[in-house]
C-alpha positions in Angstrom: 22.8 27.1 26.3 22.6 28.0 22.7 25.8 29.1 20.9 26.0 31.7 18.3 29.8 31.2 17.0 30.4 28.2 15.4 33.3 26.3 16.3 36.2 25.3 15.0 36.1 21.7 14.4 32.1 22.1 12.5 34.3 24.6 10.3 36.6 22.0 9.5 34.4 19.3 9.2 32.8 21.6 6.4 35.7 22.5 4.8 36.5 18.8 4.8 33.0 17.9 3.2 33.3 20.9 0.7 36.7 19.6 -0.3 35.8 16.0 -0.7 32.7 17.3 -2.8 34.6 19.3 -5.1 37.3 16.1 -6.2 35.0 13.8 -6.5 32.6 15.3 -8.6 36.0 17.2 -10.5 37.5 13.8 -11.0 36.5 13.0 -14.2 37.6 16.5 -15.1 40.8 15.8 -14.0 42.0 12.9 -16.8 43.5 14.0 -20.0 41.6 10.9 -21.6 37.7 9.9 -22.3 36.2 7.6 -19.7 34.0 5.1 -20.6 31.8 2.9 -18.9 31.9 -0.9 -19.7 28.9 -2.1 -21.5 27.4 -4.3 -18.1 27.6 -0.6 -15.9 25.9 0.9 -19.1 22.7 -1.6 -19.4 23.0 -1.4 -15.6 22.4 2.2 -15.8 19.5 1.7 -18.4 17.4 0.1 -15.5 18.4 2.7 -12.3 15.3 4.9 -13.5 12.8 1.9 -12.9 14.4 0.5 -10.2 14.3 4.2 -8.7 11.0 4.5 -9.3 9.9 1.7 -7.6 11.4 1.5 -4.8 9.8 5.1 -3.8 6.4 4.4 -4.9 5.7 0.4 -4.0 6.2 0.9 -0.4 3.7 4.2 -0.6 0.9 2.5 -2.7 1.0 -1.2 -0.4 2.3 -0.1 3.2 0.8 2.0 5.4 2.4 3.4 8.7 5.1 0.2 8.2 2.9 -2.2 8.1 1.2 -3.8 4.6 -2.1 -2.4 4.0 -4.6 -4.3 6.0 -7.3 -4.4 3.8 -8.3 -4.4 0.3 -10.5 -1.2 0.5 -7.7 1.4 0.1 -7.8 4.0 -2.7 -4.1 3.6 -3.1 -4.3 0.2 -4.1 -7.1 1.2 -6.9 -6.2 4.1 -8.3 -2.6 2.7 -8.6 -4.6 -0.2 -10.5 -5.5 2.2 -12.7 -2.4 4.0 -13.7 -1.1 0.9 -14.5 -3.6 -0.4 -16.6 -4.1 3.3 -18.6 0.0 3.4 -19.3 -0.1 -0.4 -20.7 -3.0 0.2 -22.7 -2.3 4.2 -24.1 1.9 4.7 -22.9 0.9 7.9 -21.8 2.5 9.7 -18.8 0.3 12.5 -18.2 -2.8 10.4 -18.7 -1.7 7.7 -16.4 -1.5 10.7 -13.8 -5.0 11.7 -14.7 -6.7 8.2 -14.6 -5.3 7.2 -11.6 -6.6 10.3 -9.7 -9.6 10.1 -11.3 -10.2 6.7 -9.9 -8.1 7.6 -6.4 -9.7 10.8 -5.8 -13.3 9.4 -5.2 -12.4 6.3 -3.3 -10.6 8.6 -1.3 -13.3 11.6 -0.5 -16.2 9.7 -1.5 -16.1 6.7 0.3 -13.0 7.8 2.7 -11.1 4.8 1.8 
């Protein structure tokens, strides 16, 4: 049985949620003074973009299903070859984009890799 009013402890575990939300994201509102971060958190923070980026597209270009790709015919593998090589050589975003489609794209539909 489905029920349409919501109860009162999901109300209070949202109000709890939005309240907790609110003063943490507030906090730095909150002080008279400037914060800072120290310089090891700010050269940190320099590398959280990378490290970001990587750890969402790695596991997509060399695993498949949770296992490592199996073999060495996968257009993933290639056309993330690609990329790479076009950013090193031009520093390019957009063309990085373009040559690695270009090389996934037929590996993919052409050979069904």
């Amino acid at each position: 049985m489905i029920a349409n009013e919501t109860d009162g402890f999901t109300m209070l575990t949202i109000a709890g949620m939005v309240l907790i939300t609110v003063l943490t994201r507030s906090f730095f509102f909150i002080s008279a003074k400037p914060w800072t971060l120290p310089a090891w958190a700010e050269r940190g923070l320099a590398y959280a973009p990378i490290a970001a980026l990587a750890a969402v597209i790695v596991p997509e270009v060399v695993m498949l299903q949770g296992q490592l790709v199996p073999s060495w015919q996968d257009a993933r593998l290639f056309g993330a070859a690609a990329g790479v090589a076009y950013f090193f050589w031009r520093q390019g975003t957009l063309g990085t984009i373009v040559c690695g489609m270009a090389v996934f794209l037929p590996l993919r539909i052409g050979l069904g890799w």
